[in-house]
C-alpha positions as CSV (number, residue, x, y, z in Angstrom):
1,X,83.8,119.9,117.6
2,X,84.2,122.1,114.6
3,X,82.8,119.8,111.6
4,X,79.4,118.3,111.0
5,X,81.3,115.3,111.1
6,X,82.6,115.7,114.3
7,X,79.4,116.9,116.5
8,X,78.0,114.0,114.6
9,X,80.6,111.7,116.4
10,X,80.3,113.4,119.2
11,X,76.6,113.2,119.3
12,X,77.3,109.4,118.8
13,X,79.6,108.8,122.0
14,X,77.2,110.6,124.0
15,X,74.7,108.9,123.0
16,X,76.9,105.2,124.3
17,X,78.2,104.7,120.8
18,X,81.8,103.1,120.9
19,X,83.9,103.5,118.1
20,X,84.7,100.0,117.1
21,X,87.9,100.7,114.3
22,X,89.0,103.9,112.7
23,X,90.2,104.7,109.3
24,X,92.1,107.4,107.8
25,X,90.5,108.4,104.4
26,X,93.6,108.8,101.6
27,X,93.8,110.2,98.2
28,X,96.4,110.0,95.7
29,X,96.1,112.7,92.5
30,X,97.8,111.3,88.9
31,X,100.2,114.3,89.1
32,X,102.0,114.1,92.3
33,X,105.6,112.9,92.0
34,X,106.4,109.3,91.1
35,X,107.0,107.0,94.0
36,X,109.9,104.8,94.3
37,X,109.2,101.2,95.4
38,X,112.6,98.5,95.3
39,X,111.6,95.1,93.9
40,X,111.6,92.3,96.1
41,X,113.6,89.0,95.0
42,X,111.2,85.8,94.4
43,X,108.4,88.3,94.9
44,X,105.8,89.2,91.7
45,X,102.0,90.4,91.7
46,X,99.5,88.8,89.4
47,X,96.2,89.8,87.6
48,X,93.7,87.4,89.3
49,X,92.2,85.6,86.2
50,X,91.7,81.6,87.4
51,X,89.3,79.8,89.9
52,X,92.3,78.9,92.0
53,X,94.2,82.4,92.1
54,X,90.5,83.5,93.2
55,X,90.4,81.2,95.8
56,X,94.2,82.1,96.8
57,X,93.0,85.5,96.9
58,X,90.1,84.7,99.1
59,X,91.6,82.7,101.6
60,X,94.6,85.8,102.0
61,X,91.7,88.8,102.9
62,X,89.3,86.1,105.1
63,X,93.1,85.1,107.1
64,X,93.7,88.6,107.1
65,X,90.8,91.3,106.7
66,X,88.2,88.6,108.3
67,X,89.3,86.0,110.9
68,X,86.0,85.7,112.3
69,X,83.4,85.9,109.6
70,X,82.6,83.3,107.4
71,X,83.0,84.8,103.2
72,X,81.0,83.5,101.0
73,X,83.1,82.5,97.4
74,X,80.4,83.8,95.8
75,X,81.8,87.7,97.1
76,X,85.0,87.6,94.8
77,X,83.4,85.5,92.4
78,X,81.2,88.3,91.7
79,X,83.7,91.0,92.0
80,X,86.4,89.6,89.2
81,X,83.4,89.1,86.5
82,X,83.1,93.5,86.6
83,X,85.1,94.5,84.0
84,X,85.8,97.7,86.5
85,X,87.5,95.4,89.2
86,X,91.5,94.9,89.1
87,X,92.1,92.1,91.9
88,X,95.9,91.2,92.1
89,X,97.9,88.7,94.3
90,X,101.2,88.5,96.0
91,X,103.3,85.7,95.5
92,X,106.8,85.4,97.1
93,X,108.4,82.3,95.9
94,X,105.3,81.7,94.0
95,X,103.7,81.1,97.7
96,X,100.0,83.4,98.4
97,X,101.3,86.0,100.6
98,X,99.1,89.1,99.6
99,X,96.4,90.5,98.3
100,X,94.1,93.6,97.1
101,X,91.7,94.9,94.7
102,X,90.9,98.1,92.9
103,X,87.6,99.6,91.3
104,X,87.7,101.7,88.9
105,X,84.7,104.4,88.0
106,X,84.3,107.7,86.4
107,X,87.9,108.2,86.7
108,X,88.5,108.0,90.3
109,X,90.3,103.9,91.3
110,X,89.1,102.7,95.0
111,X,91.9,101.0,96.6
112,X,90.4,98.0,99.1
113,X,90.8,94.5,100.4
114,X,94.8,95.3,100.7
115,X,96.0,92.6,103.4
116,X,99.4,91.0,103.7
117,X,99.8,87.6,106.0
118,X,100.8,88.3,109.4
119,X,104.2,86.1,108.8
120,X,105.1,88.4,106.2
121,X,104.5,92.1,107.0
122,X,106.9,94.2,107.4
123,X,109.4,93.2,104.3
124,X,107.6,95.7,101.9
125,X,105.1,93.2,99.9
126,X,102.4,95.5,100.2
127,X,104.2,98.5,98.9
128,X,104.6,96.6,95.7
129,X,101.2,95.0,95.2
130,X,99.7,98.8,96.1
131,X,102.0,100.2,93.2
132,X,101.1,97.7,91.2
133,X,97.1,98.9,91.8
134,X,98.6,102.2,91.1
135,X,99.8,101.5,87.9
136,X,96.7,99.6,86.5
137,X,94.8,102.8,87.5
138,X,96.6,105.3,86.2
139,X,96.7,103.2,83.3
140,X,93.5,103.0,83.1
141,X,92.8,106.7,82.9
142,X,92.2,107.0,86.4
143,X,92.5,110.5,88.4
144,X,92.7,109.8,91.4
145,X,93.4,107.3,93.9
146,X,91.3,106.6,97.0
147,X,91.1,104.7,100.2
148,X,90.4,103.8,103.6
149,X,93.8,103.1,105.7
150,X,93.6,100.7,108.5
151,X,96.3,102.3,111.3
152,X,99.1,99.6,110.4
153,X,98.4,100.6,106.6
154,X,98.6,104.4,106.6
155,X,102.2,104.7,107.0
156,X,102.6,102.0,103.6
157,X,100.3,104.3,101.9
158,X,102.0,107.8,103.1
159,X,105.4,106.6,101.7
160,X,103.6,106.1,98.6
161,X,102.3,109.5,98.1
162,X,98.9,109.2,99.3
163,X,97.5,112.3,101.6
164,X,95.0,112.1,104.2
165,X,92.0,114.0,104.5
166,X,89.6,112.6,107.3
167,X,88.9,109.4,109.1
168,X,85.9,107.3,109.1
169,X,85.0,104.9,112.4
């Protein structure tokens, strides 16, 4: 192993750690070239803003992100009352179908919680809810994108532009 992080790991492993899930860290900088995303009939992404598009939005990342763990409401309830949280749905004929959040501080946006329904992977929903995060950040003033890439989520992410620089178990 050549990195700190990586004789760390390895330290780990000997030590009868087992890597459980790996991520692929991503970035995305405000002036790399636009990305091109078609738009999907009957399909639109919305600011989360009411009780029940919160609870929509729950029940998508608990199906999707956390089958096993009970979520307390009281997690996203706190998250859309910071003014620095973007949290935005999917709906394909106006049906829950996706979801994902963005946090924005001292000019770098967080990416997280982006989760499609199994049933409906694979037709490019995410694509357009993650350029839609996109947007609001660069919008926002943002710099640079970041995130955590799950292995069925970093191809989505390197169409889009985003890089990767380093995994995280």
């Amino acid at each position: 192993p050549s990195t700190d992080a990586e004789r760390f790991a390895d330290l780990l492993f000997k030590k009868s750690f087992k890597e459980v899930r790996r991520w692929e860290g991503m970035y995305l900088k405000k002036n790399q070239p636009p990305y091109e995303v078609k738009p999907i009939k009957d399909y639109e992404v919305k600011r989360v803003e009411t009780e029940s598009q919160l609870e929509r939005w729950t029940n998508i990342v608990k199906n999707t992100i956390f089958p096993s763990v009970k979520l307390s409401s009281a997690i996203p309830q706190g998250m859309l009352s910071i003014p620095n949280v973007w949290m935005r749905i999917g709906l394909l004929c106006n049906q829950p179908v996706s979801a994902g959040l963005m946090y924005l501080e001292n000019g770098i946006a967080g990416l997280y919680f982006i989760s499609t329904l199994d049933e409906y992977r694979g037709r490019g929903l995410a694509s357009l809810l993650v350029t839609s995060l996109i947007d609001d950040a660069w919008d926002a003033n943002a710099n640079e994108i970041v995130l955590h890439a799950s292995p069925s989520g970093k191809g989505i992410y390197e169409r889009l532009g985003f890089i990767a620089d380093g995994q995280i178990s």
